[in-house]
C-alpha positions in Angstrom: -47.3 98.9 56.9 -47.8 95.3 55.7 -47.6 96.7 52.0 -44.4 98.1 52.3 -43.1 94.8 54.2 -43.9 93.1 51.1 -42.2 95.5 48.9 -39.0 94.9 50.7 -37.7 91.7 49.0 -38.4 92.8 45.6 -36.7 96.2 46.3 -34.0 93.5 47.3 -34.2 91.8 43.8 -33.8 94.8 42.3 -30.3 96.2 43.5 -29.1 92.7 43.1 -29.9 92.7 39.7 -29.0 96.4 39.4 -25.6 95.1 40.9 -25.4 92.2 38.6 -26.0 94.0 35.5 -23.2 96.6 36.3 -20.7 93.9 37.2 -21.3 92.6 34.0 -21.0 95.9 31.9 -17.3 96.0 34.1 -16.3 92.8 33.1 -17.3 93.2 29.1 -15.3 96.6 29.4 -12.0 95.1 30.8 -12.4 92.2 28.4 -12.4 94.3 25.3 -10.0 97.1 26.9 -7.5 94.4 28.6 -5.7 93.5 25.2 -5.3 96.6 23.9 -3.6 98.0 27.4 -1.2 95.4 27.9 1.9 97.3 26.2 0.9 100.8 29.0 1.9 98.5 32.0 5.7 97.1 30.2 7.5 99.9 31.1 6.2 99.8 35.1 7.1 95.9 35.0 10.4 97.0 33.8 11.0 100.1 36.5 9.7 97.8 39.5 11.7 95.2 38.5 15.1 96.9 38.6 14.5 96.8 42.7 13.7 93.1 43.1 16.3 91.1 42.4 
């Protein structure tokens, strides 16, 4: 039982890396994809913004 108690805050470490290294593949993929999808969102600016004056 002690062993596995001191397995615990590695297995800790772990996902928070694990959950470090995925928000960081997420933010490298909007980066490169945010330019290039700009122009897909114009026309939904323009339809919600016939409503609001």
């Amino acid at each position: 039982m002690r062993k596995w108690n001191s397995e615990r805050g590695a297995t800790a470490v772990e996902y928070g890396l694990f959950v470090a290294f995925v928000a960081a593949v997420i933010i490298v993929s909007v980066s490169a994809l945010g330019a290039g999808t700009t122009g897909l969102f114009t026309p939904v600016t323009t339809f919600f913004s016939t409503f609001m004056p």
